[in-house]
DRENTORKOL-3810 file (N, C-alpha, C; in nm, 4 decimals):
REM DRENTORKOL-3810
@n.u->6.2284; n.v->-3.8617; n.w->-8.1899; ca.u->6.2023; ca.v->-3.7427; ca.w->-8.1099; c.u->6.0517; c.v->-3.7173; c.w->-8.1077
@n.u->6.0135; n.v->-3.7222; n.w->-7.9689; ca.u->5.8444; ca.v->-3.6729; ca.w->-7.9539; c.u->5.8132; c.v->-3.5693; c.w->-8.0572
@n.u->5.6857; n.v->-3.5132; n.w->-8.0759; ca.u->5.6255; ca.v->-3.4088; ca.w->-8.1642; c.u->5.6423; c.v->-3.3176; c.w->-8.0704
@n.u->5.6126; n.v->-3.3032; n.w->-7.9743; ca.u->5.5782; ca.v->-3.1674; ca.w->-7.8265; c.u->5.6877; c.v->-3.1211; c.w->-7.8109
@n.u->5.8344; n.v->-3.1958; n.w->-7.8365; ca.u->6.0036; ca.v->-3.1502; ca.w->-7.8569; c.u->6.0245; c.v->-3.0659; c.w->-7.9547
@n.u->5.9656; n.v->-3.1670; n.w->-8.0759; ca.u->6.0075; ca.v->-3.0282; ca.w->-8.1803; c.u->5.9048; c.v->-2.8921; c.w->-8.1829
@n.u->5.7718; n.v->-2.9139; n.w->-8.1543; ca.u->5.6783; ca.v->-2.8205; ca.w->-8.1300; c.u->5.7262; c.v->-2.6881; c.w->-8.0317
@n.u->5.8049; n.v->-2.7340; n.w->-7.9247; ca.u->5.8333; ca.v->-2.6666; ca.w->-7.8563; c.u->6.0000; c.v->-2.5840; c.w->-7.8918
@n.u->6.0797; n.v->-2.5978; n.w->-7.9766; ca.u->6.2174; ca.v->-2.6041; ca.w->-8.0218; c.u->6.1526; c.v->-2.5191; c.w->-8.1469
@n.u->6.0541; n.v->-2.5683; n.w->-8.2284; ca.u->5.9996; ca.v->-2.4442; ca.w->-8.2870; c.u->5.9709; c.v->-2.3412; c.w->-8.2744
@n.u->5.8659; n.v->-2.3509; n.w->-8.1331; ca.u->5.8202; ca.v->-2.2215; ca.w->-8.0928; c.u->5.9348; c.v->-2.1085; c.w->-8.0498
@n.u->6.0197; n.v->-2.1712; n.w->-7.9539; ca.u->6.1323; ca.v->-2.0726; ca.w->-7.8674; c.u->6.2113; c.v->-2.0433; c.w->-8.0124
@n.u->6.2531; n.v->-2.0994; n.w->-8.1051; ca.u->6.3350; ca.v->-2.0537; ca.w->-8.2217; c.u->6.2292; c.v->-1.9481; c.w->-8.3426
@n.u->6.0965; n.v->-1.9488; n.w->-8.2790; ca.u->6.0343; ca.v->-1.8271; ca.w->-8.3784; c.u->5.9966; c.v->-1.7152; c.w->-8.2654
@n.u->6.0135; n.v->-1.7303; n.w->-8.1668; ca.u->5.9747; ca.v->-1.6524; ca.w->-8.0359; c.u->5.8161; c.v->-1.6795; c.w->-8.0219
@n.u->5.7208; n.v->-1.8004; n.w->-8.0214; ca.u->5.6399; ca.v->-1.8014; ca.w->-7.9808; c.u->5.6035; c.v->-1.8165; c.w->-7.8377
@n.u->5.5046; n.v->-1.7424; n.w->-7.7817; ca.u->5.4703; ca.v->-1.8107; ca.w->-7.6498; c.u->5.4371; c.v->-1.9005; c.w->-7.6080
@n.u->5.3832; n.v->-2.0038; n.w->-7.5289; ca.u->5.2903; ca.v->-2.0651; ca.w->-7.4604; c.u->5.1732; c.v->-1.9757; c.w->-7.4062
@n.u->5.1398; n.v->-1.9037; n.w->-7.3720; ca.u->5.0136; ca.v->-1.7624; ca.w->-7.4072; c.u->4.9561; c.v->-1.7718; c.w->-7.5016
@n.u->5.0376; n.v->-1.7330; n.w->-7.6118; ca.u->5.0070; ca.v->-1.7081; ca.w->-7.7143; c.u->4.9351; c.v->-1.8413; c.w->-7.7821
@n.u->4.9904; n.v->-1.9544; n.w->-7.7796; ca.u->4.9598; ca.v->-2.0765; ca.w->-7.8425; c.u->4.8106; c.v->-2.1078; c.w->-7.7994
@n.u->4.8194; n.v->-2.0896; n.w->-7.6290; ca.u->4.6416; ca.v->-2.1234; ca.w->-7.5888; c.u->4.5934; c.v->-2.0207; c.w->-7.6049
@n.u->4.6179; n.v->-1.8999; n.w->-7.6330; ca.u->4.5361; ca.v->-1.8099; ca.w->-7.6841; c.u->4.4868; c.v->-1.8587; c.w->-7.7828
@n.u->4.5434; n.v->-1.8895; n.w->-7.9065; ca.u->4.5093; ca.v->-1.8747; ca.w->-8.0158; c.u->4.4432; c.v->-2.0423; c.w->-8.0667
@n.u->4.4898; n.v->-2.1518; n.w->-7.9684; ca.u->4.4186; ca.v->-2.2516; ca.w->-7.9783; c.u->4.2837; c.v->-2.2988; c.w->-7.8799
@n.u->4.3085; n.v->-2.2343; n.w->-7.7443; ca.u->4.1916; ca.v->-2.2923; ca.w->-7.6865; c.u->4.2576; c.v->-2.3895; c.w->-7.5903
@n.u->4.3707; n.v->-2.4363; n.w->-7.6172; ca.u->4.4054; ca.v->-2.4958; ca.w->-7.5086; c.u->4.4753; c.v->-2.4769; c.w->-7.3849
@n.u->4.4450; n.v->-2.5245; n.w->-7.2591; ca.u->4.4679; ca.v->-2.4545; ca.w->-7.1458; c.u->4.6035; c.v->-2.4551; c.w->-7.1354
@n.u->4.6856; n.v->-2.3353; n.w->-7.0938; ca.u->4.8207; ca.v->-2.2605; ca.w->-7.0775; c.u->4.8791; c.v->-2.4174; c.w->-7.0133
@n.u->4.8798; n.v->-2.4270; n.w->-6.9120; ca.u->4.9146; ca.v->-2.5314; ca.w->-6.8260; c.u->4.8974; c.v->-2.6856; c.w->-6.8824
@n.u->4.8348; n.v->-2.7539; n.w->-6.9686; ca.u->4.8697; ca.v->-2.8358; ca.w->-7.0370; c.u->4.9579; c.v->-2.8075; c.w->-7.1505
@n.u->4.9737; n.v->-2.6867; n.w->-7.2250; ca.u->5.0533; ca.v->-2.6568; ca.w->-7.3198; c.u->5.1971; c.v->-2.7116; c.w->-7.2643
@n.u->5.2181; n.v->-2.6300; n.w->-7.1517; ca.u->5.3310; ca.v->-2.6338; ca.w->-7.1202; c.u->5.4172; c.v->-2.7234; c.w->-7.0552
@n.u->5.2551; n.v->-2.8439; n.w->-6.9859; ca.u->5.3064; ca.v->-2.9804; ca.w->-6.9152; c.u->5.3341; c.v->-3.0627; c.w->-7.0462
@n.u->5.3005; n.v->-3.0582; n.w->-7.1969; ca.u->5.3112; ca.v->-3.1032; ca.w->-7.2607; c.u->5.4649; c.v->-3.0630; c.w->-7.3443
@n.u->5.4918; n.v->-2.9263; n.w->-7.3582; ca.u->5.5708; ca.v->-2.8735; ca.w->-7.4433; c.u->5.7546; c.v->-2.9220; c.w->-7.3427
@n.u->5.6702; n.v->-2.8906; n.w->-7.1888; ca.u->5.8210; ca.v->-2.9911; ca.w->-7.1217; c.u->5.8142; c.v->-3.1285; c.w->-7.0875
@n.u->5.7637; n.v->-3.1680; n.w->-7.2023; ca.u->5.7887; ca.v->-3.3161; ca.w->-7.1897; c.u->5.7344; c.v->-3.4030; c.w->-7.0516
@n.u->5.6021; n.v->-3.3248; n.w->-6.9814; ca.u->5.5705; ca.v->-3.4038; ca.w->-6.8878; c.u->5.4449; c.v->-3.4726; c.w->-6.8926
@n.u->5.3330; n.v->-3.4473; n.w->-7.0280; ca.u->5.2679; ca.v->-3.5099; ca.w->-7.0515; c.u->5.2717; c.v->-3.5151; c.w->-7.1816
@n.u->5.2080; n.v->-3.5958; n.w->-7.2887; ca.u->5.2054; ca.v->-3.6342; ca.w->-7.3859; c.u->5.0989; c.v->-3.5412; c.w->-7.4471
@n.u->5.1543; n.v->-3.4898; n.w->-7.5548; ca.u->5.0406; ca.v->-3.3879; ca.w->-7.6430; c.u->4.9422; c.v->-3.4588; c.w->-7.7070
@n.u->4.8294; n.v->-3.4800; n.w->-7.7210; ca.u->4.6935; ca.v->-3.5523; ca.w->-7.7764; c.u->4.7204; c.v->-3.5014; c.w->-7.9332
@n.u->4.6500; n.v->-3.5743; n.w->-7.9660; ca.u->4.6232; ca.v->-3.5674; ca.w->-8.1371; c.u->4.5474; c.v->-3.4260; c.w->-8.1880
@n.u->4.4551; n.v->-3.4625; n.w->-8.1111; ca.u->4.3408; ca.v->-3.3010; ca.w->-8.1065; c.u->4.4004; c.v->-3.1738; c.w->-8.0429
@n.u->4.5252; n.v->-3.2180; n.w->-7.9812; ca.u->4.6011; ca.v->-3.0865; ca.w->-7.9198; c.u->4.6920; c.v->-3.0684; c.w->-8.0254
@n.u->4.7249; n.v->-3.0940; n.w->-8.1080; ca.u->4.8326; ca.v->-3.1192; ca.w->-8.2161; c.u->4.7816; c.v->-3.0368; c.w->-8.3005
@n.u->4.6244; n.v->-3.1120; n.w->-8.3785; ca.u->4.5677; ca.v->-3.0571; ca.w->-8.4533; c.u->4.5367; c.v->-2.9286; c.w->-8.4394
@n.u->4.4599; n.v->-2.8892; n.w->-8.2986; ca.u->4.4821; ca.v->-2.7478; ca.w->-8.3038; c.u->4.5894; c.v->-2.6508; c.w->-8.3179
@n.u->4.6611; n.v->-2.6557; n.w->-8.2702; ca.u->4.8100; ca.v->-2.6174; ca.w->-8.3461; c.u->4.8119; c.v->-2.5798; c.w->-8.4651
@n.u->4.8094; n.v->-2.6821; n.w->-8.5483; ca.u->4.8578; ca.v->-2.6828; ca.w->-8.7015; c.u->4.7139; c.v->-2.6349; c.w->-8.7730
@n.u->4.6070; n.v->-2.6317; n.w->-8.6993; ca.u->4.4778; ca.v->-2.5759; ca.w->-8.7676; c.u->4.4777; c.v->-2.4433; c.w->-8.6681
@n.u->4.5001; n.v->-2.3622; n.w->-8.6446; ca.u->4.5309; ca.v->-2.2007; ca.w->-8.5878; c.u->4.6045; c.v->-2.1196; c.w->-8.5640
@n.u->4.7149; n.v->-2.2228; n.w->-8.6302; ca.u->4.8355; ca.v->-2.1281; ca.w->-8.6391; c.u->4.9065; c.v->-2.1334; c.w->-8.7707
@n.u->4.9800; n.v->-2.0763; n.w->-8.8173; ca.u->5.0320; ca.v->-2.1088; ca.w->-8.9347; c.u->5.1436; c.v->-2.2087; c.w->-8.9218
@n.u->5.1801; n.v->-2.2688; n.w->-8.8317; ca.u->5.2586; ca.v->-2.4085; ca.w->-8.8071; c.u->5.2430; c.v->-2.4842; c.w->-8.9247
@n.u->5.2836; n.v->-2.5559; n.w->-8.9774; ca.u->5.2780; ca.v->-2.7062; ca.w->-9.0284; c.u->5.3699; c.v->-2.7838; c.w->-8.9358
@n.u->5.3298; n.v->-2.8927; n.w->-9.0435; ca.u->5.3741; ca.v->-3.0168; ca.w->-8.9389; c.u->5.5398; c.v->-3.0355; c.w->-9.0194
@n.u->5.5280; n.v->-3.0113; n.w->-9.1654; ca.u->5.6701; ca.v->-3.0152; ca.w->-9.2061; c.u->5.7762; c.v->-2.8941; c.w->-9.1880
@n.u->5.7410; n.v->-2.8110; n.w->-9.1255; ca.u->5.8219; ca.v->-2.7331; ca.w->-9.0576; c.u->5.8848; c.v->-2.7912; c.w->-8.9261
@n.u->5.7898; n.v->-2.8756; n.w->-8.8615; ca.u->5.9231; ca.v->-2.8841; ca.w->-8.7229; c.u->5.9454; c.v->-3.0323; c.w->-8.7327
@n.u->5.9210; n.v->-3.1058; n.w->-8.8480; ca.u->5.9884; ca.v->-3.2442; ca.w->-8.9272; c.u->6.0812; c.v->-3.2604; c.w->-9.0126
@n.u->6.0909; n.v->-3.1405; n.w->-9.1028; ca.u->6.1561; ca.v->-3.1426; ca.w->-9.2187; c.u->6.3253; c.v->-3.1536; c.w->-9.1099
@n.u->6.3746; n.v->-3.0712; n.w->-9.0592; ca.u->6.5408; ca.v->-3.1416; ca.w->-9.0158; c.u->6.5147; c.v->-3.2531; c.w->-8.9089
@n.u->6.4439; n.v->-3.3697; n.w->-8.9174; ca.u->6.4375; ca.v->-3.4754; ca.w->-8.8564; c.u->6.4098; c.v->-3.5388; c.w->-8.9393
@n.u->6.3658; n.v->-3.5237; n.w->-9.0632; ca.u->6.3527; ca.v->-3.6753; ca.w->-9.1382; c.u->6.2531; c.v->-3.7270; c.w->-9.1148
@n.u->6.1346; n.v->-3.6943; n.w->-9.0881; ca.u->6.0438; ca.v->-3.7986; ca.w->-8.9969; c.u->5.9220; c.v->-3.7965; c.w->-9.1012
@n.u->5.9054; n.v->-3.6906; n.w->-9.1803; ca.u->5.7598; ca.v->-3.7100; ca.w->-9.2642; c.u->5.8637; c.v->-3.7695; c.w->-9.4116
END
């Protein structure tokens, strides 16, 4: 399962926005969201911001996938 799947399955299950996310990261609303529906691929540095401005980790939307 992509990262931008569970990123996004996270967010709607804590009630985060897409607003809110480029608010608080810098990244533009409209890639968030071409990314979060699976229509472009989330970058590394888009990732990172994430998990460096929000209180996200990465083993929060891994831990019920098994993946880390």
């Amino acid at each position: 399962m992509k990262i931008q799947h569970l990123l996004a399955k996270y967010l709607k299950e804590h009630g985060i926005t897409i607003s809110y996310l480029a608010r608080v990261t810098g990244i533009q609303y409209e890639l968030l969201r071409r990314s979060l529906n699976e229509n472009r691929v989330m970058t590394a540095d888009e990732l990172a911001s994430v998990l460096t401005n929000t209180e996200i980790k990465i083993e929060d939307l891994t831990k019920t996938q098994n993946i880390v």
